[in-house]
C-alpha positions as CSV (number, residue, x, y, z in Angstrom):
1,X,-11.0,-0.6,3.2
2,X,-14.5,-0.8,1.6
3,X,-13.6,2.6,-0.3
4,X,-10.3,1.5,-1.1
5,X,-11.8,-1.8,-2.8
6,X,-14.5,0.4,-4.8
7,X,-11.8,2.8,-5.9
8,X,-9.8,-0.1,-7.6
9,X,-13.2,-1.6,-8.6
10,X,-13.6,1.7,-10.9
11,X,-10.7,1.6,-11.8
12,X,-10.0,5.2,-10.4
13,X,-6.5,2.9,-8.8
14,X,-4.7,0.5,-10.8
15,X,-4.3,-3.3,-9.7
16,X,-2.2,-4.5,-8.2
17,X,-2.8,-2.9,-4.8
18,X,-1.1,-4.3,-1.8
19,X,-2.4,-2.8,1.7
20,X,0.3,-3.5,4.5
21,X,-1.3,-3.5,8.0
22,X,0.9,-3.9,11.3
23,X,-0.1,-4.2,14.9
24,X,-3.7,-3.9,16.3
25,X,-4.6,-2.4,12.4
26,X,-4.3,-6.1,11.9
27,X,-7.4,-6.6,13.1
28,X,-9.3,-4.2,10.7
29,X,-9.2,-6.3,8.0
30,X,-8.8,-10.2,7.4
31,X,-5.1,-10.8,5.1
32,X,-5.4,-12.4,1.6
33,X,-6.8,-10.8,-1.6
34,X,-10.2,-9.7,-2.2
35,X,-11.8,-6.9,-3.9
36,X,-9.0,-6.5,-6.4
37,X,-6.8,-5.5,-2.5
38,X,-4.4,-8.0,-1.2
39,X,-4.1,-7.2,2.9
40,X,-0.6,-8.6,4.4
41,X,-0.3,-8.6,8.1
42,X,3.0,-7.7,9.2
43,X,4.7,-9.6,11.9
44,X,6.7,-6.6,12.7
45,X,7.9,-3.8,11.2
46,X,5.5,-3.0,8.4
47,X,7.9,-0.7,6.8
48,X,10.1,-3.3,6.5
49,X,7.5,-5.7,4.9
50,X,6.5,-2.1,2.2
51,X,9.8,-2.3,1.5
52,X,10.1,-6.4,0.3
53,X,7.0,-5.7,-1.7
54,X,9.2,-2.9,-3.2
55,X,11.9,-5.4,-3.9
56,X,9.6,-7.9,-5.0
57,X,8.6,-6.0,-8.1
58,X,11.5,-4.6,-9.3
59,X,10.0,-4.5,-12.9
60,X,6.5,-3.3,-11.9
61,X,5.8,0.5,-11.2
62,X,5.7,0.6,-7.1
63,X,3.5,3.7,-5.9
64,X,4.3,3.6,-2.0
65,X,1.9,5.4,0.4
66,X,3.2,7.1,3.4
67,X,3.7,10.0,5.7
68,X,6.7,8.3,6.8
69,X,10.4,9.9,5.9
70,X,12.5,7.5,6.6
71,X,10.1,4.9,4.7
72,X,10.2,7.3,1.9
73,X,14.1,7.5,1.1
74,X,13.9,3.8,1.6
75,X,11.6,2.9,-1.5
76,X,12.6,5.6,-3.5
77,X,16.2,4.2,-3.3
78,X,14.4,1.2,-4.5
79,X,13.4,2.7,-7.8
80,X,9.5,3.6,-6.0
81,X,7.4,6.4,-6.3
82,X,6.3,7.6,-3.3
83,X,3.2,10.1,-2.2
84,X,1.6,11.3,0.9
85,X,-1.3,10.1,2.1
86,X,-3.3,13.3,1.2
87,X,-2.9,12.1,-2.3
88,X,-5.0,8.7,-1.4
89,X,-7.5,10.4,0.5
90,X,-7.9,12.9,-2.3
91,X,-9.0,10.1,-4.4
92,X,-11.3,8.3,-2.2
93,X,-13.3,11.1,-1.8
94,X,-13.9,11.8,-5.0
């Protein structure tokens, strides 16, 4: 997270970012803003919540990261661009 949150703080990723966190990941990092990254806990599926934030912003540019297919014909039937998480990690570690 702490690479994530310097990234955004260069401004190598745009604001907003919105990290969605399910299961035991929950307990990685606290939910709530900070660092110019808001963390959301997922109850359940954490697809599912992707996808509201998706539909939330229907007139802001959603970049979705995942490996997951089914997650990916989801938001990009929402209008989302979606890439791979070797695109992410090719930022951080740069």
């Amino acid at each position: 997270m702490a690479r994530l949150r310097a990234a955004v703080g260069s401004g190598l990723i745009t604001r907003p970012v919105v990290v969605v966190l399910e299961g035991r990941a929950r307990d990685g990092a606290p939910s709530g803003p900070g660092g110019g990254v808001t963390v959301l806990h997922a109850d359940r599926s954490g697809d599912d919540m992707l996808i509201e934030v998706v539909e939330r912003n229907p007139d802001q540019a959603v970049r979705l990261v995942t490996a997951d297919r089914e997650l990916r014909r989801r938001a990009e039937a929402l209008g989302a661009e979606v890439v791979g998480p070797s695109w992410l990690l090719g930022l951080l570690e740069e």
